[in-house]
N, C-alpha and C positions, 0 to 999 in steps of 0.2 A: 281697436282692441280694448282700448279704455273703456269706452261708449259700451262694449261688450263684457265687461268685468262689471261695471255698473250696473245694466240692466238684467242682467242674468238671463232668461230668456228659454229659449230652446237650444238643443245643443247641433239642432239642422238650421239653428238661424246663425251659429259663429260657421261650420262649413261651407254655407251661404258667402260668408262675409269674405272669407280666407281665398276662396276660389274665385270670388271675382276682382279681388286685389291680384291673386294670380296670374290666373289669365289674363289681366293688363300687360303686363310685365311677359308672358308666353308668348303673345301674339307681338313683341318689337325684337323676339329671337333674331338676326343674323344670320343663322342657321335652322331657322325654319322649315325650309324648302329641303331643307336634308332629310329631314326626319321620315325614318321608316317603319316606325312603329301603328300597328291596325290593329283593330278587334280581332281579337283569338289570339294574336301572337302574344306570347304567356312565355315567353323567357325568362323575364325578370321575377317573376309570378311563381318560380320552378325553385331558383336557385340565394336571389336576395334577401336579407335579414333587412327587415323593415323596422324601422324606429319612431313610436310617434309619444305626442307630448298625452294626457292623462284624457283632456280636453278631445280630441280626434278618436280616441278607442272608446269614450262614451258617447261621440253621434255614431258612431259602427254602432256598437250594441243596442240604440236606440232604434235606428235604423233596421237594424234584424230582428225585434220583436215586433215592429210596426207592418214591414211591407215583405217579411216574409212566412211561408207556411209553416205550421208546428212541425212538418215530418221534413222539410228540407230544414230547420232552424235546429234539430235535434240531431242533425249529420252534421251539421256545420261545426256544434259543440263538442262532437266523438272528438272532432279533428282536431277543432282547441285543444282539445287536453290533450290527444295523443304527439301535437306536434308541441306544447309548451315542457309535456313529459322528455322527448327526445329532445330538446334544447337544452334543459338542462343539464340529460347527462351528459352532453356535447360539452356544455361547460366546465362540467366535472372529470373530464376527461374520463369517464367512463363506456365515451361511445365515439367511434374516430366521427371527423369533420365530413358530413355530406351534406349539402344540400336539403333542405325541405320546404316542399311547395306550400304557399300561402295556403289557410283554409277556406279563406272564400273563395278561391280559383273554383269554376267550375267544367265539371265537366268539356264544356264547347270553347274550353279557352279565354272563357271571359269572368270577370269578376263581378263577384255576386252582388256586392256592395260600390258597384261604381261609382255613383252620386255623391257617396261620402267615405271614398278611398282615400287615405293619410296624403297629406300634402305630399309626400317626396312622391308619392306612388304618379300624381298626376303632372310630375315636374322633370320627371326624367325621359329624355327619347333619344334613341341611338338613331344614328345614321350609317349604321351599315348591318342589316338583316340579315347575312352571312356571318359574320363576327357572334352576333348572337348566338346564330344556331352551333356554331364553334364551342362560345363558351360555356353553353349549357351540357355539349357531349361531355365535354373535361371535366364540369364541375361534378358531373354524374361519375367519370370515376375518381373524385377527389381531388382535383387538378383544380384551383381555383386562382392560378396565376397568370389568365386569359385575362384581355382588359377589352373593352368596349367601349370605340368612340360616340361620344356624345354630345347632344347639344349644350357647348358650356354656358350660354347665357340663359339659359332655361336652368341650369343648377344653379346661377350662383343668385339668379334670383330666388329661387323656389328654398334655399338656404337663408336667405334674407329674411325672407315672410316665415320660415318656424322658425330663425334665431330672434326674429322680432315677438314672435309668441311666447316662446318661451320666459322673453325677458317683462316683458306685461305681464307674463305669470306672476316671476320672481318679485317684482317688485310690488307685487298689489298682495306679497305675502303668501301666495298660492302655489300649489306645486306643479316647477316649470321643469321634471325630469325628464327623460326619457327613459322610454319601455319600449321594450320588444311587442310588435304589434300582437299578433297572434297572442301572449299570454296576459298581456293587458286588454286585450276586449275579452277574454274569458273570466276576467275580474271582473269586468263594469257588467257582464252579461247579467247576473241575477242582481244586480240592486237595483233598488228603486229609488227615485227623485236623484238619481247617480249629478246631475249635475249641478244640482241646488245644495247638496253635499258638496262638493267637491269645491263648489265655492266658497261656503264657509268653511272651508279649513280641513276638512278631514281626509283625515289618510285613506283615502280608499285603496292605493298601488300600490302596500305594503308585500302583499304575496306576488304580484308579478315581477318578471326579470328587468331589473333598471340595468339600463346599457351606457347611459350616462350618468352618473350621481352630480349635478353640479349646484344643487339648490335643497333646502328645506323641504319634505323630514327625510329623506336619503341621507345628504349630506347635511352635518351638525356644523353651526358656526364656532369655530376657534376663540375662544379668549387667549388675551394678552395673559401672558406669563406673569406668576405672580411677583416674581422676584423684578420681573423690569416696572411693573408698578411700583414696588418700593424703591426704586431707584429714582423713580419720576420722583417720590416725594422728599427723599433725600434733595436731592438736586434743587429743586425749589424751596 
């Protein structure tokens, strides 16, 4: 991640890098062999709020002006806006809690942006394909207190490699927040050199939904209290 904050690069060479540190860590699961998740099955795809770091929604949006067509890349964006629109009034409580499907889900089930789908996306697998199909009936009529067992060593690594991102962010001064996937690739979508920007410093996530604040410029650093300063110097 250093070696990657350093060279800058493309933003399909840190997906590159993240996914085969992954998939180390994927393939010593314990619970590998459980895993029931296939091509097309789109549960998670249906019902999940996906969170990725500033870094991961600019290889998406690179990604979709690169290897995909104008008229399938111009459905893609209705969707952005129409599902980052309903998010927020979900947060505003001006619209009750349902469900909405990813925008890159496609029609046959499968995700449009596979290659460089946000790390949690490629890190999570159920092992029991009933239970899914369960909790997607419920979450469809608002019922979202269905749980889904899963493979835990595939999360708590796949947790590891973006807590570890994140913090290579924070510390090289960069911003290591989290956004709501879908309304943060609708940001990075129209800028250009989005990652050569985003390295040097600039706010680019200011308009998308942060679902985490825990790092600069979301979250402002606190100063000491004025008054316990003069006490320091009191004291000495």
């Amino acid at each position: 991640m250093q070696r990657l904050v350093a060279q800058g690069g493309e933003s399909l060479d840190w997906v590159d890098e993240l996914r085969q540190l992954q998939f180390g860590y994927l393939d010593e699961s314990s619970q590998k062999g459980d895993r029931e998740c296939r091509a097309g099955c789109s549960g998670c795809c249906l019902s999940a709020q996906v969170d990725v770091t500033g870094i991961e929604a600019i290889a998406v949006s690179d990604y979709l002006r690169t290897c995909v067509d104008a008229l399938t890349l111009n459905q893609i964006k209705s969707r952005l806006q129409r599902v980052t629109k309903r998010r927020i009034e979900q947060i505003q409580g001006v619209t009750r809690q349902r469900p909405l499907a990813c925008s890159m889900l496609g029609e046959d089930g499968r995700c449009m942006v596979y290659p460089v789908r946000p790390i949690i996306c490629s890190g999570v697998f159920s092992t029991r394909r009933d239970a899914c199909l369960d909790a997607e009936q419920m979450a469809q009529a608002g019922d979202f207190s269905s749980t889904i067992p899963l493979d835990n060593d595939a999360i708590q690594a796949t947790g590891g490699i973006s807590g570890t991102l994140q913090r290579i962010l924070v510390e090289n001064d960069l911003d290591g927040n989290l956004y709501e996937f879908n309304s943060a690739v609708l940001t990075a979508l129209p800028l250009k050199n989005a990652l050569n920007r985003f390295l040097a410093g600039e706010d680019l996530f200011r308009d998308a939904i942060c679902t985490d604040a825990h790092s600069p410029p979301r979250k402002r650093a606190v100063r000491k209290p004025h008054f316990l300063k003069s006490q320091a110097v009191r004291r000495a």
